[in-house]
C-alpha positions in Angstrom: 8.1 -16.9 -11.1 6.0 -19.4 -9.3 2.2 -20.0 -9.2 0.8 -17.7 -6.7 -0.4 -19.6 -3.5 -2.8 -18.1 -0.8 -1.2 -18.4 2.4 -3.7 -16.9 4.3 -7.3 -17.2 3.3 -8.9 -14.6 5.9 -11.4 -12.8 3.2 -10.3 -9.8 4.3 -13.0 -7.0 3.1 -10.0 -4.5 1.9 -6.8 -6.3 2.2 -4.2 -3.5 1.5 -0.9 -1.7 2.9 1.5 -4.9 2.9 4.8 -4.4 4.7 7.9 -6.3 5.2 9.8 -6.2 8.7 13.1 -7.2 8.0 13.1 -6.9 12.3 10.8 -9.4 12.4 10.9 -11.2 9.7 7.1 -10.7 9.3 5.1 -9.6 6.9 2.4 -6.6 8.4 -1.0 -5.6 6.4 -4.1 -4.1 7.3 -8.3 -4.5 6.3 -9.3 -0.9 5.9 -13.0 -1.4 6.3 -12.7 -4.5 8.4 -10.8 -2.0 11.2 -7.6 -4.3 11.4 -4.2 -4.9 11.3 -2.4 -8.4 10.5 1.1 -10.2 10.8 2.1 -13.3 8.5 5.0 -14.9 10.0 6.5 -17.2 6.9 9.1 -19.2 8.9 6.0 -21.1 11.6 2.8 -20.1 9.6 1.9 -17.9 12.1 -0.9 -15.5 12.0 -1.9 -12.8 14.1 -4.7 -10.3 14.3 -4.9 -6.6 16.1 -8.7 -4.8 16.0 -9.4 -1.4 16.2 -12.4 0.6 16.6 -11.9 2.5 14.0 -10.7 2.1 9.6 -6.4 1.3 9.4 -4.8 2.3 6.0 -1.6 2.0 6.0 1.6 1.1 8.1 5.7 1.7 8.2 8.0 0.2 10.8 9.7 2.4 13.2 13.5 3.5 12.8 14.4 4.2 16.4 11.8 1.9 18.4 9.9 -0.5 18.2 5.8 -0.7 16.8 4.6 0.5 14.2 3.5 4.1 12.9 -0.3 3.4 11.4 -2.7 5.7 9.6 -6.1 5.2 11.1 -9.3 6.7 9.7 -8.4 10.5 10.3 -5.5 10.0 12.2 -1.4 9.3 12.6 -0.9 7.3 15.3 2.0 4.7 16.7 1.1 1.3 17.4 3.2 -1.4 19.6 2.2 -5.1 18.5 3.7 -6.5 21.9 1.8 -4.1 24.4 -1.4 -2.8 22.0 -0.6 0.6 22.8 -1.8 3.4 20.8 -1.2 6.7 21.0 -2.9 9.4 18.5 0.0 11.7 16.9 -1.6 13.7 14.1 -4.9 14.9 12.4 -3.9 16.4 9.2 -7.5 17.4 7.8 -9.8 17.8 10.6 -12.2 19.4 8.2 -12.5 17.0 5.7 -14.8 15.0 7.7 -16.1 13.1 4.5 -12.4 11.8 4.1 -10.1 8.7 5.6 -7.1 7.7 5.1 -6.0 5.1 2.8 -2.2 3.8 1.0 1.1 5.1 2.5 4.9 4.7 2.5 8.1 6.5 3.8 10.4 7.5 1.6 14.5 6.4 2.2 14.4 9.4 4.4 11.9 7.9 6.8 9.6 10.5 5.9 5.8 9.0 5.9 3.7 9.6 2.6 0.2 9.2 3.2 -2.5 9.7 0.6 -6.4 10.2 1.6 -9.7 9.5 0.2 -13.5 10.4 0.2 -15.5 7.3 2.0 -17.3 6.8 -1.4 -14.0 6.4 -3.4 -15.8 8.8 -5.9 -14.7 12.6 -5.2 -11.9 14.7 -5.7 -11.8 15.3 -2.3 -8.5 13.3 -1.5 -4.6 14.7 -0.9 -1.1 13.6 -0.5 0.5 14.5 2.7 4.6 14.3 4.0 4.7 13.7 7.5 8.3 14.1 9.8 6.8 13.8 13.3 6.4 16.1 15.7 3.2 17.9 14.1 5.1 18.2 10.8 2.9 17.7 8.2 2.3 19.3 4.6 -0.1 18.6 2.0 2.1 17.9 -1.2 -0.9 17.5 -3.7 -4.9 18.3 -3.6 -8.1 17.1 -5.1 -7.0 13.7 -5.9 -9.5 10.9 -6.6 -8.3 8.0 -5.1 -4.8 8.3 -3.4 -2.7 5.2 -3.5 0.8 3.8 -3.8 3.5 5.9 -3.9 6.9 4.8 -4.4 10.1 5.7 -6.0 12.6 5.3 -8.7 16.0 3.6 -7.5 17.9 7.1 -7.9 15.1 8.5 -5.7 14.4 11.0 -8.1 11.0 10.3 -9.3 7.9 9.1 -6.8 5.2 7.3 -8.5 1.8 7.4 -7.6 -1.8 6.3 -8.2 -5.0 8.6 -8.4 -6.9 5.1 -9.0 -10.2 7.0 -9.4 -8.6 8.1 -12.9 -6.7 5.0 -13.5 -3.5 7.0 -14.1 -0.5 6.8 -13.1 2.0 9.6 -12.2 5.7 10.1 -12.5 6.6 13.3 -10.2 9.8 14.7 -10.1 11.4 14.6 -6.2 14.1 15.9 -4.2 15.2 13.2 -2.0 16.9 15.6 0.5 14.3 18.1 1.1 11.4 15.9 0.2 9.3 18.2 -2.3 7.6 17.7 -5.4 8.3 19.3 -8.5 6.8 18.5 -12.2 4.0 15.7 -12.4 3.9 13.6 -15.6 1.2 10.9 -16.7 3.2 8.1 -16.8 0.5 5.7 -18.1 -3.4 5.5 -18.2 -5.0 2.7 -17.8 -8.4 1.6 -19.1 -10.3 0.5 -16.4 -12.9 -1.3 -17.9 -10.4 -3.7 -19.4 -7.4 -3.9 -17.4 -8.4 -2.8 -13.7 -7.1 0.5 -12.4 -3.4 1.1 -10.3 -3.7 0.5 -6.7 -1.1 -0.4 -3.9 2.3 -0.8 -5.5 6.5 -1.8 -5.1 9.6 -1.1 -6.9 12.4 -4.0 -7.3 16.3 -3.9 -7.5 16.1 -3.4 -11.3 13.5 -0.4 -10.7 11.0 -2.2 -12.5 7.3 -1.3 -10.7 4.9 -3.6 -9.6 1.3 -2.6 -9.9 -2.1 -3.9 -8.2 -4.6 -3.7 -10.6 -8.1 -3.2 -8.2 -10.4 -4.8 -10.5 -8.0 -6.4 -13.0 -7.0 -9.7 -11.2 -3.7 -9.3 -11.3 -0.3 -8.0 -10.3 1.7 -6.6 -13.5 5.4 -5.5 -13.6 6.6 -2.3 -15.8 9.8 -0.4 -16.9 10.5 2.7 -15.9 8.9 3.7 -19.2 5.6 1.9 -18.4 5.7 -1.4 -20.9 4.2 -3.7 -19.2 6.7 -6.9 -19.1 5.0 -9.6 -16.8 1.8 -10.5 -15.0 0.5 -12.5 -11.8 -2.8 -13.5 -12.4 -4.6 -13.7 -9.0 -7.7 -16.0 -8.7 -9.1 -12.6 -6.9 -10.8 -9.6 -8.8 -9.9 -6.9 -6.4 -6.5 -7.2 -6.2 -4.9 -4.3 -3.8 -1.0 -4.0 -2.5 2.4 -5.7 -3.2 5.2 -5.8 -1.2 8.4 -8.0 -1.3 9.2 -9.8 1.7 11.4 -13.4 2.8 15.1 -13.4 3.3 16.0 -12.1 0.5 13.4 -10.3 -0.2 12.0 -12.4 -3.4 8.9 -13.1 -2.4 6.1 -11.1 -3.5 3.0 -10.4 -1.0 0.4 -10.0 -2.4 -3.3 -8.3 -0.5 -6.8 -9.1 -2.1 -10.3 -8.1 -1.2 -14.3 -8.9 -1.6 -15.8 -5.6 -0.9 -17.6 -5.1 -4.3 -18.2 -8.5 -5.0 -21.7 -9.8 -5.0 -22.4 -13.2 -4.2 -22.2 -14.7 -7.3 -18.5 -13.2 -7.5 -18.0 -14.4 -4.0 -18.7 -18.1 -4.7 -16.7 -17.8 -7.9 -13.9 -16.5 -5.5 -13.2 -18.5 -2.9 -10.0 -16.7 -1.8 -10.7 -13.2 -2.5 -9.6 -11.1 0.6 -6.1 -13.5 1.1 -2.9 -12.8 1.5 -0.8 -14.4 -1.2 2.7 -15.1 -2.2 4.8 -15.7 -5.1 8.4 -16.0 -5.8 10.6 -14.6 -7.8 14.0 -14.5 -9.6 14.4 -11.3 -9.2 14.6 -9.6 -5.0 12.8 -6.0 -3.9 13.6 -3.1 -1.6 14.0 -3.5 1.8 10.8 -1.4 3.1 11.9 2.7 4.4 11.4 2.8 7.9 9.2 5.8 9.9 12.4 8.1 10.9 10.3 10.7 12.8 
């Protein structure tokens, strides 16, 4: 692999929920706390910035139009880059107040996966939710610390998925046709003191997983087993999402962030909060568009 490089040095506050549009050729990614949403265009260097008014999680490209469907603090909404139109879809816990969104993904069904947190990032408050469109919307799994990732084995049989405020990661058996959850495994704990904790993370053609480590510095790669087999070391602590992106899908993106970071950290970090990229020998997934 190559060195990672920063490509865009915005010091985001909470980089997170990169996404490549193979429509666009562009890779999308949001600042939670900063309330906004970015595009990376590789081919002219161009970058582009959307602001909200309110906290933006997570993101999956439309099947059947064009935009974007985003999570926003409480809310599923679709977004179109070219006009800035929103328009609110979905509340799925009105009464956990306390609560925002954070990571999500669809599935190769186009359904949207989108996990939840408390604002403090400390209770068991958060949940997993399958959203379709038009109102449907199930909670799939409850008092979860931390939701992040998911994604899924290249059978489509197992989702992964972090509950980073227990550094653990799960293995869950799924039903790719109907979309349901059956038995949830530990796939591997991680000790957060010394290697970080799972955040935002990818699968590649081989069905290896790529993992954020939030607080580790890094980006490490895994068997389906959970033996670690590579690292990117990121000159960033808080290191957030992955996603592969380019024409052939064999560059890595990489989101950062300096939330957390006091200013001595800071000025040991100059590019905490960047985008970064690194290639690889090996290409990704194409990213599951929103089908609903």
């Amino acid at each position: 692999m190559s060195a990672p490089r920063c490509v865009w040095p915005l010091a985001a506050t909470l980089g997170e929920g990169a996404c490549w549009s193979a429509r666009e050729q562009a890779l999308y990614f949001v600042d939670i706390l900063g309330k906004a949403l970015h595009r990376y265009r590789p081919d002219s260097g161009e970058c582009r910035s959307w602001h909200f008014e309110e906290e933006v999680s997570a993101l999956a490209e439309r099947e059947r139009a064009p935009g974007l469907l985003l999570s926003l603090r409480h809310d599923l909404a679709l977004f179109d880059p070219a006009s800035g139109e929103l328009v609110r879809l979905h509340r799925p816990e009105p009464q956990r107040t306390g609560n925002r969104f954070n990571d999500g993904k669809c599935d190769a069904r186009g359904r949207f996966w989108i996990g939840s947190t408390d604002y403090a990032c400390r209770a068991w408050t958060g949940a997993l939710y399958r959203y379709e469109g038009g109102g449907r919307c199930t909670r799939l799994l409850d008092q979860v610390c931390i939701s992040n990732g998911p994604t899924w084995s290249l059978d489509g049989r197992t989702m992964y998925f972090n509950e980073t405020g227990h550094a653990r990661t799960w293995a869950i058996d799924f039903d790719p046709e109907r979309g349901t959850l059956g038995e949830r495994r530990l796939w591997r704990q991680f000790d957060a003191a010394s290697e970080g904790v799972p955040d935002g993370m990818t699968t590649d053609a081989r069905g290896r997983l790529w993992i954020a480590r939030w607080g580790g510095g890094a980006v490490t790669c895994h068997d389906g087993e959970g033996t670690e087999l590579a690292r990117i070391t990121l000159p960033a602590t808080n290191v957030t999402s992955c996603a592969f992106g380019g024409p052939d899908l064999r560059t890595l993106y990489i989101t950062t962030a300096t939330v957390d970071l006091d200013e001595t950290k800071r000025a040991a970090q100059p590019l905490a909060g960047g985008l970064f990229a690194v290639e690889l020998d090996v290409p990704g997934l194409p990213a599951n568009r929103f089908a609903g």
